[in-house]
C-alpha positions in Angstrom: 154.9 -1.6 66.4 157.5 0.9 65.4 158.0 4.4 66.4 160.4 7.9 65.5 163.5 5.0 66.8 163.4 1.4 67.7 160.6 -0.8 68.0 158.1 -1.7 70.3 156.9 -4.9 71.3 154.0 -6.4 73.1 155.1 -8.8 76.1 153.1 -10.8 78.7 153.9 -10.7 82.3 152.8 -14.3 83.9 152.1 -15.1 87.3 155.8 -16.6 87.7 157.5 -13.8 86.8 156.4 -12.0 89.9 157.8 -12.0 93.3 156.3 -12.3 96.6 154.8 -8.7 96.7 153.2 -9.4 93.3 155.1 -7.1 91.7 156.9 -7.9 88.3 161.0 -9.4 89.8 163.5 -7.4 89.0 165.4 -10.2 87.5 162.9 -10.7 84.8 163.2 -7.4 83.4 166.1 -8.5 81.6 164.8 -12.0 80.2 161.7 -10.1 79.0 163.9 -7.3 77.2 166.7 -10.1 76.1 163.7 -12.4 74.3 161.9 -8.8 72.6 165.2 -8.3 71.3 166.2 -11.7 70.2 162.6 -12.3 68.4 163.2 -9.0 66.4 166.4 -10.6 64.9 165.0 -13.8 64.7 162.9 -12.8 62.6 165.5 -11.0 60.2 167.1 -14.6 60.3 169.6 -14.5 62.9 168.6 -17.5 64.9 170.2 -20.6 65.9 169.7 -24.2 65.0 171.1 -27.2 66.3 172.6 -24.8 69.4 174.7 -23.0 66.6 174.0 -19.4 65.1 172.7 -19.4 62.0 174.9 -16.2 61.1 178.1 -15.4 63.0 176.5 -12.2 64.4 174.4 -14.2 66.3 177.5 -15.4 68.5 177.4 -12.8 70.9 177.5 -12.4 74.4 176.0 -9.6 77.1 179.2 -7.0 78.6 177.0 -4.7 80.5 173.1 -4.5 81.4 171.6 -2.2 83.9 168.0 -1.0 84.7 166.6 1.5 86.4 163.5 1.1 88.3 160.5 3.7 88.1 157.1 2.3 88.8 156.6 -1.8 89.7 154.8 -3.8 87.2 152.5 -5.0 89.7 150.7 -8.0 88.5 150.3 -10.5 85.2 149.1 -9.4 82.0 150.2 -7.2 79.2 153.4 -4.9 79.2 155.5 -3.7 76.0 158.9 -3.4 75.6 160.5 -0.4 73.8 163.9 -1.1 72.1 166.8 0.3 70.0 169.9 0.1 69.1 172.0 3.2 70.4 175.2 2.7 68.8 176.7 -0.2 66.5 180.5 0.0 67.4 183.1 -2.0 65.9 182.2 -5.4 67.8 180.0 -3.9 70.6 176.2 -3.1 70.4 174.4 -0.5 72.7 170.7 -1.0 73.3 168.5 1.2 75.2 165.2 0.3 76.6 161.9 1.1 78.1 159.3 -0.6 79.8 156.1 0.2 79.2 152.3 0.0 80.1 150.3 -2.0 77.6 148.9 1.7 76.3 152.2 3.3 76.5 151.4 5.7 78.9 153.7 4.7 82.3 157.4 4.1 82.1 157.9 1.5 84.5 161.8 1.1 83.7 164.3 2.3 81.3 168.0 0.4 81.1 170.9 -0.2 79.2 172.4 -3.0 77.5 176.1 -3.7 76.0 176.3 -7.1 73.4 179.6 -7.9 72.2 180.0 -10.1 69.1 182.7 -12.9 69.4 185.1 -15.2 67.0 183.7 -18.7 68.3 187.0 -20.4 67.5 188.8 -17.7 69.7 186.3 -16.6 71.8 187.6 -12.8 71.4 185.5 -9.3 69.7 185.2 -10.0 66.4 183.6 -7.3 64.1 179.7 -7.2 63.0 179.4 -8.2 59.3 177.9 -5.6 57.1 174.9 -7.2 56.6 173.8 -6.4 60.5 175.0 -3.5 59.9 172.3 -2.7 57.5 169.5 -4.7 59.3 170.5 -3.0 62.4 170.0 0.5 61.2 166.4 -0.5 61.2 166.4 0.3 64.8 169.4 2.9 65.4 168.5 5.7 66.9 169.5 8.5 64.2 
């Protein structure tokens, strides 16, 4: 689903992804927002095959992530993840995101998360190519 900014996607909290209170671990917030975000560009072709990126954007690696924690996701079933892309900088990518109730109606965390694309032969930022750029505004925040 997309909204005004960003997208949101439908996620499914299992009963291994909670911790001994049966509440939703803190760790897996990240995983769950890392794989909404991946599958969007997946499925814009930026994938990888034979453990290689099938475009050089997709060689990139996480600087920064940070969430903050509003209401626990207490027990499995369905969640949503909200997503978009704050600012494309030169090599870096901010994303900001929320988690959601299945109906949208209970933030249960927002956060923050820095990508920085990299030169796999030097293993230094390297610049996003301009067709990212363009699949990418897709989801910027305007």
């Amino acid at each position: 689903m997309t909204t005004e900014y960003g997208v949101t996607a439908p996620v499914t909290i299992h009963f291994d992804d909670l911790d001994a209170l049966g509440i939703l671990h803190n760790a897996r917030y990240a995983v769950l927002a890392e794989r909404a975000i991946l599958e969007w560009w997946a499925a814009r072709g930026w994938t990888f095959a034979g453990n290689r990126p099938t475009k050089p954007d997709a060689f990139n690696v996480i600087r920064e992530y940070s969430v903050t924690f509003h209401v626990p996701i207490a027990g499995a079933g369905p969640a949503a993840v909200h997503f978009w892309l704050e600012k494309l900088g030169t090599t870096s990518a901010e994303y900001r995101f929320r988690f959601l109730s299945a109906d949208g109606s209970v933030v249960h965390a927002e956060g923050r998360r820095v990508n920085v694309c990299l030169d796999p032969a030097t293993m230094r930022p390297t610049p996003w190519s301009d067709e990212a750029r363009v699949a990418a505004k897709e989801i910027t925040r305007a």
